[in-house]
C-alpha atoms as one frame of an Amber mdcrd trajectory, in Angstrom:
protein
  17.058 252.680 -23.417  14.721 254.615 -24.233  12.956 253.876 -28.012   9.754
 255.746 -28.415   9.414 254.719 -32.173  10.538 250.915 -31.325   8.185 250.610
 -28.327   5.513 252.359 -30.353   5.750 249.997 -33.385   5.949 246.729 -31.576
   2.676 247.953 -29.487   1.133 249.313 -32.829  -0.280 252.307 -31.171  -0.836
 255.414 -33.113   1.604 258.715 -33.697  -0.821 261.040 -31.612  -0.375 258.544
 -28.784   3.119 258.964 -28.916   2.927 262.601 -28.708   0.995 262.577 -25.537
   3.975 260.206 -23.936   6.758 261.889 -22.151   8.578 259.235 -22.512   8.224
 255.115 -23.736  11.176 252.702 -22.362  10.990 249.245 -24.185  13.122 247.031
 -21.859  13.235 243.252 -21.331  15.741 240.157 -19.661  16.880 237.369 -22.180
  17.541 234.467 -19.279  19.057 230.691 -20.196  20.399 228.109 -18.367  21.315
 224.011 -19.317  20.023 222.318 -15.818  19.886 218.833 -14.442  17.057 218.264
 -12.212  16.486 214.956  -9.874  13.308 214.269  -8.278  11.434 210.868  -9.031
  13.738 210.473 -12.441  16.627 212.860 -13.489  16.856 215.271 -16.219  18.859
 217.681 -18.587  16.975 220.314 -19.509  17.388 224.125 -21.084  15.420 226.210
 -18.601  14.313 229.965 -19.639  14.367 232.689 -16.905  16.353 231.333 -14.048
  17.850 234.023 -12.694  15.246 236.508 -13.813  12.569 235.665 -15.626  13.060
 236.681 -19.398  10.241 238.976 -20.744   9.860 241.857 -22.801   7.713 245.065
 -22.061   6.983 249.115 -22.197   6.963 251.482 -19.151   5.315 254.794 -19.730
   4.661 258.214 -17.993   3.397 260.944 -19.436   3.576 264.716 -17.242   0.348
 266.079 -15.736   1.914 268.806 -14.236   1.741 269.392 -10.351   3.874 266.643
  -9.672   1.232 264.003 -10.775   2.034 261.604 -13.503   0.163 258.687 -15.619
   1.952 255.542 -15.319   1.452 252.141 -17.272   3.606 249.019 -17.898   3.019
 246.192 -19.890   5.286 243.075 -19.726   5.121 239.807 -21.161   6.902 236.430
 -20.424   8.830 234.865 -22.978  10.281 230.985 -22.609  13.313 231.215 -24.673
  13.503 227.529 -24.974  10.380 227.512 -26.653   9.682 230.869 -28.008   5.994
 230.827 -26.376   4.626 233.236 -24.376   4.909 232.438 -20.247   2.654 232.625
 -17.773   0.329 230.232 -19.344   0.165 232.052 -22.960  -1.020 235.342 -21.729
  -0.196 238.339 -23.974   1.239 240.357 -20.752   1.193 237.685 -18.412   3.900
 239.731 -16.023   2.283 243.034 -15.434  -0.353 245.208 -16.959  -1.456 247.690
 -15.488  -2.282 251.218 -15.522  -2.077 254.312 -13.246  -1.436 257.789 -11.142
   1.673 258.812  -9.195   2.373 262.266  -7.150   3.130 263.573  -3.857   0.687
 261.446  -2.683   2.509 258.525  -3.883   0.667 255.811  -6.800  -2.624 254.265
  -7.502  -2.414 251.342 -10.011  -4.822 249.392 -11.478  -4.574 245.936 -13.118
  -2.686 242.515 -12.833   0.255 243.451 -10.679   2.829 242.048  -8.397   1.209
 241.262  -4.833   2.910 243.219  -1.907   3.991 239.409  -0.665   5.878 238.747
  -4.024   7.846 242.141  -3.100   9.102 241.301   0.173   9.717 237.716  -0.433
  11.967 239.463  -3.401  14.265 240.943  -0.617  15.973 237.405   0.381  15.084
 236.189  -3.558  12.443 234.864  -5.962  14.397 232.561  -8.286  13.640 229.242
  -9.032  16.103 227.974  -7.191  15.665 229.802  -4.283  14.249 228.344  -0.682
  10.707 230.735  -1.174  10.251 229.211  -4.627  11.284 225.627  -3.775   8.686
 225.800  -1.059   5.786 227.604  -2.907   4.890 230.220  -0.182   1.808 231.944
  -0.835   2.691 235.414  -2.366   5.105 234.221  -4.345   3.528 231.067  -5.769
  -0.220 231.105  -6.976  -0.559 235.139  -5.587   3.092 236.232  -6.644   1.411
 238.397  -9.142  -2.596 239.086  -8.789  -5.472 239.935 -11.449  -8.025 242.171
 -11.373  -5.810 244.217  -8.501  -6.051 247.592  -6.955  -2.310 248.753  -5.392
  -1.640 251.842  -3.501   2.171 252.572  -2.800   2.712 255.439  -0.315   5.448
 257.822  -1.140   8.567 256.782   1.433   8.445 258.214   4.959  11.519 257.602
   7.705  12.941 255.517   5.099  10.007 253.247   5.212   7.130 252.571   2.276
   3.574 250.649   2.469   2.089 248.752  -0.030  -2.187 247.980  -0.144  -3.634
 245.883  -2.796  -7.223 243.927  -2.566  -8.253 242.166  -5.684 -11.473 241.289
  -7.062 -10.036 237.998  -8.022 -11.949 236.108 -11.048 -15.115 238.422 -10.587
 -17.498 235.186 -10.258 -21.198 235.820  -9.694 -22.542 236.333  -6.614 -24.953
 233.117  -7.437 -21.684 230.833  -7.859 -20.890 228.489  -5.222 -17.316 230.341
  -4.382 -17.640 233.824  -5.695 -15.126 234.856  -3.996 -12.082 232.735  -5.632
  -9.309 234.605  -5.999 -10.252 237.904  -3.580  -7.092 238.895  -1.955  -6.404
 241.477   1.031  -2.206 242.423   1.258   0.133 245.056   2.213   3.515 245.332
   2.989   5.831 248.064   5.141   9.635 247.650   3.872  12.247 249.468   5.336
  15.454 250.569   3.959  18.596 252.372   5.981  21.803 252.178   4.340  23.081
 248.878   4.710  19.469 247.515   6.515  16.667 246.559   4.679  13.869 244.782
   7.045   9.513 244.043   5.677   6.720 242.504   6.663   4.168 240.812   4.243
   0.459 239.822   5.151  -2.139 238.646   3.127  -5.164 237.246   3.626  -7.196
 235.067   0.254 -10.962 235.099   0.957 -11.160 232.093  -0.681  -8.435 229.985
  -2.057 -10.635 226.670  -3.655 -12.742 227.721  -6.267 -14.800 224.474  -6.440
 -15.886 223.581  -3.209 -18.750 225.998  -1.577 -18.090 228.572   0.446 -15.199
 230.265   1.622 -11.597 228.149   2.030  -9.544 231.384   3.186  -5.459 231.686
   3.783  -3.739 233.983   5.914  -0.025 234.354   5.839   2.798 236.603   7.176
   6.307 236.714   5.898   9.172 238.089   7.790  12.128 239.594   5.794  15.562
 241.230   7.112  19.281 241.693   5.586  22.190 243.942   6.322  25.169 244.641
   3.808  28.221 244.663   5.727  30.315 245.713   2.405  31.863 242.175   1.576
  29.319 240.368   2.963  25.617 240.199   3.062  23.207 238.771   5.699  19.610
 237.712   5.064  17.176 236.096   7.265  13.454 235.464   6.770  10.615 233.786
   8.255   7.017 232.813   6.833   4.509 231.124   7.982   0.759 230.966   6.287
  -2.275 228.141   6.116  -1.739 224.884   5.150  -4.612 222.172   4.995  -5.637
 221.324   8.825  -1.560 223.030   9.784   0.308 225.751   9.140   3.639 225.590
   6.759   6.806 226.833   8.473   9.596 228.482   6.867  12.534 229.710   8.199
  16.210 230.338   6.581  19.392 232.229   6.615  21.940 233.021   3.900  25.257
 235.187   3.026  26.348 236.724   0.143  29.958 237.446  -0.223  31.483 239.870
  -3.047  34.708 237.939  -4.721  36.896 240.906  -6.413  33.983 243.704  -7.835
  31.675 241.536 -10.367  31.866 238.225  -8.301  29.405 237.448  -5.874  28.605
 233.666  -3.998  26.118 232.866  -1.785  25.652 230.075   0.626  21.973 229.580
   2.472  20.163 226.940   4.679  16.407 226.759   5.506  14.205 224.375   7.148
  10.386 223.787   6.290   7.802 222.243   8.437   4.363 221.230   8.026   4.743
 221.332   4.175   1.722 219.085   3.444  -0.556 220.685   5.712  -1.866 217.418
   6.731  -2.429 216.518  10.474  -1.786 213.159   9.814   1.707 213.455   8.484
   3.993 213.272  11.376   6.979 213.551   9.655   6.709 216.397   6.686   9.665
 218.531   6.994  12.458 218.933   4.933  15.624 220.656   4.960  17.007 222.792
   1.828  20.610 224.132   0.944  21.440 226.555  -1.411  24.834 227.616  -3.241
  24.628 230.354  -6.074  27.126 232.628  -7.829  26.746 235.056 -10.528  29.548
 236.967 -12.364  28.748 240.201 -13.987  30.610 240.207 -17.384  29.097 243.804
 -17.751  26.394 245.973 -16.245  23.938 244.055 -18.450  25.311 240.831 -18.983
  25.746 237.871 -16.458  26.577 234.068 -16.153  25.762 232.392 -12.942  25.533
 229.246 -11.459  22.531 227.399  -9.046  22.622 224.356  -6.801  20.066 223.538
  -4.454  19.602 219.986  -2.797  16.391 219.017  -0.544  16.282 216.792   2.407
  12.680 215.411   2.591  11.198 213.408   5.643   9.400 210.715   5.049   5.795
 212.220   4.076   7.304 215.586   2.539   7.888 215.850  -1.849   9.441 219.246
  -2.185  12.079 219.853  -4.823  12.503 219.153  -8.531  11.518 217.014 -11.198
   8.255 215.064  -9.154  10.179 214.817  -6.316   9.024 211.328  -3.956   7.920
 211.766  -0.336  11.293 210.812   1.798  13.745 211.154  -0.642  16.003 213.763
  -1.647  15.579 216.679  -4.646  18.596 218.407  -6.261  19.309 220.749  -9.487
  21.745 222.380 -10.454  22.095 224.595 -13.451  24.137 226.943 -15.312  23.326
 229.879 -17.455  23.330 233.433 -19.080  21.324 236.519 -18.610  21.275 239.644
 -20.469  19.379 242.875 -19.801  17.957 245.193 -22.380
């Protein structure tokens, strides 16, 4: 929907701004769900942004002719439990950035989704899903990057690329870890009718802050799926740093279509060497997910989330302060509506 004068108000720009726009799209996801969570206790909770994350924001693009365009976005979190601000209270804690696009393909500059967060999107990014239960790199602490440079190439053989490096928090060269936060990534996703396959790697320079020197991560993520009409394959496989090891994680899961605004999906996944520590013997754990969502219109949706975690007996992943060697679950219910 397209609101020039709304988008314009609510951003209190001026009237010869909006005459330079082509166009101004306010948009935004209003996301609730009532959960229970079990980890170390149990709780009932409202949760805000489950199956996407509710926000607000305005897209932009104004012509330059040629086939070149400026681009911006800004886009803030919103916890509709709370009415605060997400992402730690930032004004446009989801995206901000601004940019070029053409035949060449874009340029943006600002805090932006990392090219990990993208393909790690492909299989999913909810809360309740295996890549968020087990916070991957990419999509936990670098799911979305400051300070970031991004280059998208236009699509070739069905196939795009992704660079970003960020100057992370821009320390001094005279700190003790000046370079917390720097982050190499790029991404090559593939999409062919019913096949959609990526790759993710990133590499973060330095991924302490305190201690001096450089602590650096390197990950790859592994991401494939193939729509067979009714039902829908997905498989993935990451594998990054982790302390002295390196955290496994591998998964499948299948999305079936019930009637044509019904879809439920089953997945597995196994995780090894969560802790990173080479004296843990036994920190794996096993996750299983069941999710459906119902499409009451093209904008409107209820679903429903369960996911259950099998820890070893030095592994904590899950919900609610979940204990090493015993088991997580939450389930939830909710509504999501897109503006």
């Amino acid at each position: 929907m397209k609101k020039h004068l709304i988008a314009l108000a609510v951003l209190g720009l001026s009237g010869g701004l909006a005459q330079a726009q082509s166009s101004v799209t306010l948009f935004g996801v209003a996301d609730m769900a009532i959960e229970r969570i079990k980890g170390s206790t149990s709780l009932v909770r409202l949760s805000s942004g489950q199956q996407q994350g509710s926000r607000w924001g305005v897209r932009g693009a104004e012509d330059l002719g040629g086939g070149m365009k400026a681009v911006f976005q800004l886009e803030a979190g919103v916890n509709l439990d709370t009415g605060t601000s997400g992402q730690g209270g930032r004004a446009f804690g989801r995206q901000s950035f601004v940019g070029l696009t053409g035949g060449f393909g874009g340029v943006r500059l600002g805090r932006q989704y990392s090219p990990m967060d993208d393909i790690a999107a492909v299989v999913g990014t909810k809360s309740y899903d295996v890549l968020s239960v087990v916070p991957i790199i990419g999509n936990g602490d670098y799911n979305r990057v400051d300070n970031a440079i991004t280059y998208l190439s236009p699509t070739v053989g069905n196939t795009s690329f992704q660079v970003q490096y960020s100057l992370g928090e821009e320390r001094s060269s005279a700190d003790a870890s000046p370079d917390f936060g720097k982050q190499f990534s790029l991404h090559a996703l593939h999409a062919s009718g019913p096949l959609t396959a990526g790759i993710g790697l990133m590499r973060v320079s330095d991924a302490d802050g305190t201690a001096p020197g450089k602590q650096g991560k390197d990950a790859v993520l592994l991401v494939g799926a193939y729509d067979f009409g009714m039902m829908k394959l997905s498989a993935y496989y990451d594998q990054e740093d982790k302390g002295d090891e390196k955290l496994k994680v591998m998964g499948l899961a299948a999305a079936f279509k019930v009637g044509d605004q019904t879809t439920v999906s089953v997945g597995v996944a196994q995780a090894k060497d969560v802790t990173g520590a080479a004296a843990a013997l036994n920190d794996d754990a096993r996750i299983f997910t069941l999710q459906a969502s119902h499409n009451l219109s093209k904008r409107t949706a209820l679903y429903a989330h369960l996911t259950a975690v099998s820890n070893d007996d030095d592994a904590a992943l899950g919900f609610n302060s979940p204990t090493a060697g015993s088991s997580s679950n939450g389930i939830q219910f909710g509504i999501r509506h897109r503006f």
